[in-house]
C-alpha positions as CSV (number, residue, x, y, z in Angstrom):
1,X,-5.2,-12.4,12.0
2,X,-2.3,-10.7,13.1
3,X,-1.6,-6.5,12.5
4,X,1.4,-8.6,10.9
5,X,-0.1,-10.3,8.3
6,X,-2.2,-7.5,7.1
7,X,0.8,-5.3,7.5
8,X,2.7,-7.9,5.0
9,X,-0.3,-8.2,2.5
10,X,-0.3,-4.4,2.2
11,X,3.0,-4.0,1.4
12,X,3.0,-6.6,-1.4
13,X,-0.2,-5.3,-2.5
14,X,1.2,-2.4,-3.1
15,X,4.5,-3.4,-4.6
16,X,2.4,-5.0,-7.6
17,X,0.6,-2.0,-7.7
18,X,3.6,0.3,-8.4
19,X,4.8,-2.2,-10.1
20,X,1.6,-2.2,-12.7
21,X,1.7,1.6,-12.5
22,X,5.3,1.3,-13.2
23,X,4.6,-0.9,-16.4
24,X,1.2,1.5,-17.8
25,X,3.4,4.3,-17.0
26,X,5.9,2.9,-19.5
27,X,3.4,2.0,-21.9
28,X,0.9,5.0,-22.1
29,X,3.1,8.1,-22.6
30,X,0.0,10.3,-23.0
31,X,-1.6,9.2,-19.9
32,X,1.8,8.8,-17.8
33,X,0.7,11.9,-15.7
34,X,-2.4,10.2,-14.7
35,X,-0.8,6.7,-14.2
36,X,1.7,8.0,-12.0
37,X,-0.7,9.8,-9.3
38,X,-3.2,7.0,-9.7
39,X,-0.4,4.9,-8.6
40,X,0.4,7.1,-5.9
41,X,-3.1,7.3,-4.8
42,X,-3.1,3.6,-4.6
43,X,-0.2,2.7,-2.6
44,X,-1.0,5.8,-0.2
45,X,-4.7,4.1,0.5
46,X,-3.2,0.5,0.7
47,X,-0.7,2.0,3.5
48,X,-3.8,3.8,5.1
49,X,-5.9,0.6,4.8
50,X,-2.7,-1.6,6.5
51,X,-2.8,1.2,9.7
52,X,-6.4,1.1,10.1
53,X,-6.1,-2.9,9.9
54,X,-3.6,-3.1,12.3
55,X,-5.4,-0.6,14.7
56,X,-8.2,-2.9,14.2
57,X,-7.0,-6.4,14.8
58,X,-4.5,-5.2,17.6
59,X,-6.3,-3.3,20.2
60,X,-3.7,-3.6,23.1
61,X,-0.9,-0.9,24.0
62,X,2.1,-0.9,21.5
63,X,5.2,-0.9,23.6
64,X,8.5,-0.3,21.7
65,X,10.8,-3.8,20.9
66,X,13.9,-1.6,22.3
């Protein structure tokens, strides 16, 4: 696979998780604290994850697109 494709999976991974976070944010006002950083905790991994994927699956020298 392409850094690409994992790039694109991560970000929509982690669009339905904020967007569930979002939702049990709204729902549980007595745990909102806790929904919101485990949200955050969440889509910060999933971002790491995407990098490290990336790194992984392309080993070559990034030149810039400019």
């Amino acid at each position: 696979m392409h850094a690409d494709s994992f790039a694109i999976a991560a970000l929509l991974l982690g669009t339905g998780v904020l967007a569930v976070g979002a939702l049990v944010t709204l729902v549980t006002t007595t745990l909102a604290d806790t929904g919101a950083v485990g949200t955050l905790l969440v889509v910060v991994l999933v971002v790491l994850a995407a990098v490290g994927f990336g790194t992984l699956a392309d080993k070559k020298p990034r030149t810039p697109y400019w």
